[in-house]
C-alpha positions as CSV (number, residue, x, y, z in Angstrom):
1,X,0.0,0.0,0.0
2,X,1.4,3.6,-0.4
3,X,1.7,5.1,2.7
4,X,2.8,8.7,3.7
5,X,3.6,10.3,7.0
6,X,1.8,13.9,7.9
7,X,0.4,16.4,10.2
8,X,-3.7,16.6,9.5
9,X,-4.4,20.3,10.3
10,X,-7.6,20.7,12.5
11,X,-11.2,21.3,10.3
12,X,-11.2,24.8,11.3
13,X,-7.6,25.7,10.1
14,X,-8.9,24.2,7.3
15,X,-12.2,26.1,6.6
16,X,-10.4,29.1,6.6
17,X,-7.9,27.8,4.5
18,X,-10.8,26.9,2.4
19,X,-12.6,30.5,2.0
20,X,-9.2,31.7,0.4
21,X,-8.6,29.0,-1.8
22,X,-12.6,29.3,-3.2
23,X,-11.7,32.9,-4.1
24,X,-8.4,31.8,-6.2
25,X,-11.1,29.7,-8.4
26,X,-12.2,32.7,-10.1
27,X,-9.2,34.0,-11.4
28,X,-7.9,33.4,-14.9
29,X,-6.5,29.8,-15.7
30,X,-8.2,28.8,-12.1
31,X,-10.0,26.0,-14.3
32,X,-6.7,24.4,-16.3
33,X,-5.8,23.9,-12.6
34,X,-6.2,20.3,-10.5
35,X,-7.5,21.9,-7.3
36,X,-6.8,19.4,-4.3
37,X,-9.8,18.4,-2.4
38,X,-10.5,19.7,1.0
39,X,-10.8,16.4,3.0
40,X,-7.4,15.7,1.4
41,X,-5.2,18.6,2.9
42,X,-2.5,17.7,5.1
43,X,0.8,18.5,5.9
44,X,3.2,15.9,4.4
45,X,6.1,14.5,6.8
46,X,7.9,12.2,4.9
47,X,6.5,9.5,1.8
48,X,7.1,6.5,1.3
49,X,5.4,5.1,-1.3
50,X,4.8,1.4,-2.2
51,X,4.8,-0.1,1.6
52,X,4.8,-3.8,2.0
53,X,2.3,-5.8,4.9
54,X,6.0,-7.4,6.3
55,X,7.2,-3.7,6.9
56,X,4.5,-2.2,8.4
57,X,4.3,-3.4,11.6
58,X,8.3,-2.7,12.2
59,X,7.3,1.1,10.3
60,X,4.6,1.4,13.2
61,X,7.1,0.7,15.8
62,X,8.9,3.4,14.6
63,X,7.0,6.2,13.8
64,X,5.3,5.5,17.5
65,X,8.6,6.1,18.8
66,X,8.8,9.1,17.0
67,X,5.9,10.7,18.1
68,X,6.3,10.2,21.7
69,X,10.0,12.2,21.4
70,X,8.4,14.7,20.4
71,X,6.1,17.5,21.6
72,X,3.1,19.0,20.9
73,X,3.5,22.4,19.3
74,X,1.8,25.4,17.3
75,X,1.8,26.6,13.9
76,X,-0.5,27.7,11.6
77,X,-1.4,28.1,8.1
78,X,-0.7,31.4,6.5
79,X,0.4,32.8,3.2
80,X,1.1,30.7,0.5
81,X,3.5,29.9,-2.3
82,X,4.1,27.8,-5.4
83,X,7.0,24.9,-6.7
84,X,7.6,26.5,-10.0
85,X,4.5,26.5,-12.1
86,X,4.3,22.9,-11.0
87,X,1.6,23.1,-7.3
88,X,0.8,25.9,-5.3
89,X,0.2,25.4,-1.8
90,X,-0.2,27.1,1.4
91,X,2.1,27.7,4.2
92,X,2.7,26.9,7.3
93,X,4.0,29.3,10.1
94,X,5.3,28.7,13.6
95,X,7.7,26.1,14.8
96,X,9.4,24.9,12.0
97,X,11.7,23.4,14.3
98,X,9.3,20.9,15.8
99,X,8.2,20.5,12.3
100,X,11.3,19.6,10.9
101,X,12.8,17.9,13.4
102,X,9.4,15.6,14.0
103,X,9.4,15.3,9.8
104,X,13.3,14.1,10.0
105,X,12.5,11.5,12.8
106,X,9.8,9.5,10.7
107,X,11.9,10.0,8.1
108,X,14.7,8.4,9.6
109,X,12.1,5.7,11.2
110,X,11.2,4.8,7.9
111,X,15.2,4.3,6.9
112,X,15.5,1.9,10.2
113,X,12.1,0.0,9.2
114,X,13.4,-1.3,6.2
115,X,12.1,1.3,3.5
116,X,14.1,3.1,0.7
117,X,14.1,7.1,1.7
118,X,16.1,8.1,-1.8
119,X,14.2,11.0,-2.3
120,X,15.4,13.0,0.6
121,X,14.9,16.9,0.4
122,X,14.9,19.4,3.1
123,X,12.0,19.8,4.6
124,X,9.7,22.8,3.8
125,X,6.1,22.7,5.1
126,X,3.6,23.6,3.0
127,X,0.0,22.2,2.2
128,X,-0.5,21.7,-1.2
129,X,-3.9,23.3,-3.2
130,X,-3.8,22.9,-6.3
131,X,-1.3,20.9,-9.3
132,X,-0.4,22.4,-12.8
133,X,0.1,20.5,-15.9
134,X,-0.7,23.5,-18.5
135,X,0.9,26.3,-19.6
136,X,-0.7,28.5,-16.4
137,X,1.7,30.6,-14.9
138,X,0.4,30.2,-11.0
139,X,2.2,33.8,-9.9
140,X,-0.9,35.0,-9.7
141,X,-2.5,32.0,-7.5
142,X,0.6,32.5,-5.0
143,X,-0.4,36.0,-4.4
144,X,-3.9,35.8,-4.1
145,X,-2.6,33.8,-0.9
146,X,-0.3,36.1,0.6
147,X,-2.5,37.5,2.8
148,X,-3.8,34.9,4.1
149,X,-3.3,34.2,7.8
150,X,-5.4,31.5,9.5
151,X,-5.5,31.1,13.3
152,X,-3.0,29.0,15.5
153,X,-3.4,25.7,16.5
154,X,-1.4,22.8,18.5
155,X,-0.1,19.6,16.1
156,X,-0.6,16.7,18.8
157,X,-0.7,13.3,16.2
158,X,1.5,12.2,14.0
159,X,-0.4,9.9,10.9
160,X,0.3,7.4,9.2
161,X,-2.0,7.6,5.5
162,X,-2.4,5.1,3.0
163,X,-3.1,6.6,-0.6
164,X,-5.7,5.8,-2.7
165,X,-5.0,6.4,-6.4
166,X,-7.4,8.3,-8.3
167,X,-10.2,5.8,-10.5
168,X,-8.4,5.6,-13.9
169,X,-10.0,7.0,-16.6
170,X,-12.1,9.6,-14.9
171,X,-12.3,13.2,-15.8
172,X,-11.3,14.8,-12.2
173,X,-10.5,11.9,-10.3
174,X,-8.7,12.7,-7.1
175,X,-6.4,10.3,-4.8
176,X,-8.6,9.1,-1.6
177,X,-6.5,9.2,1.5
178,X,-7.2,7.1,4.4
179,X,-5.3,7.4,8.0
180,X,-4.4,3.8,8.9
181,X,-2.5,4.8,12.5
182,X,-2.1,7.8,14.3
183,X,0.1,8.3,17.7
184,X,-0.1,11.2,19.9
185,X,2.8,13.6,20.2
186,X,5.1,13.9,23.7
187,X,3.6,9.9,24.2
């Protein structure tokens, strides 16, 4: 199964996040755009793709572990940005530290469970909106985020999510994500 770790921000942060994001869809290009689907948004910690049943209950271990070093702590979502003309997301402000740290720990939980982490990048928290494959140039997108500033709240689980590809075929389609585990943070 494909698994990822993340951060799932509460349903208000989200509903805020939400309002903005509904005004970006009536902008110019909004509809060449694959807009992410609101029960979807999270903050990705590490993926790890194609996960096999033997590996799971070792990755469990670990990322249980993981959480309970670390501690609860507060961010929030605010402004926004994109990765070329490639996804535009939202951003996260507040303790990158905690976030970083707690995304390098099931990163390296993953590593001592048995999984392949080759893609390794630093970390940079974000909460991805919407994916371009045309020609849209997604400037404007970006700034129609930047002043966005949702309210702050506390990150206390750390999930495990299991990916559902989108139904081939269909016009639209988005990936179903479904949280298979979740630990608390500080144990």
């Amino acid at each position: 199964m494909r698994l990822f770790a993340a951060v799932l921000p509460p349903e208000p942060a989200l509903t805020e996040l939400g309002a903005y994001v509904d005004a970006l869809h009536r902008l110019p290009g909004a509809d060449t755009l694959r807009w992410t689907e609101r029960p979807g948004w999270h903050l990705t910690l590490a993926f790890y793709g194609e996960v096999t049943d033997d590996v799971r209950p070792e990755l469990d271990i670990r990322l249980a572990r993981a959480a309970h070093r670390h501690r609860p702590h507060e961010v929030r979502l605010a402004g926004g940005g994109r990765f070329a003309d490639r996804a535009l997301w939202a951003g996260v402000e507040g303790d990158h530290t905690a976030l970083r740290r707690l995304a390098d720990s099931v990163d390296a939980g993953a590593r001592r469970a048995g999984i392949a982490m080759d893609q390794h990048r630093p970390y940079h928290p974000h909460l991805t909106v919407a994916r371009n494959r045309s020609a849209t140039r997604l400037a404007p997108f970006a700034e129609g985020l930047t002043g966005f500033a949702g309210r702050a709240w506390t990150v206390r689980e750390l999930s495990l999510v299991r990916s559902h590809p989108p139904t081939p075929g269909v016009p639209g389609a988005q990936p179903r994500y479904e949280v298979v585990a979740a630990w608390p943070l500080g144990g």
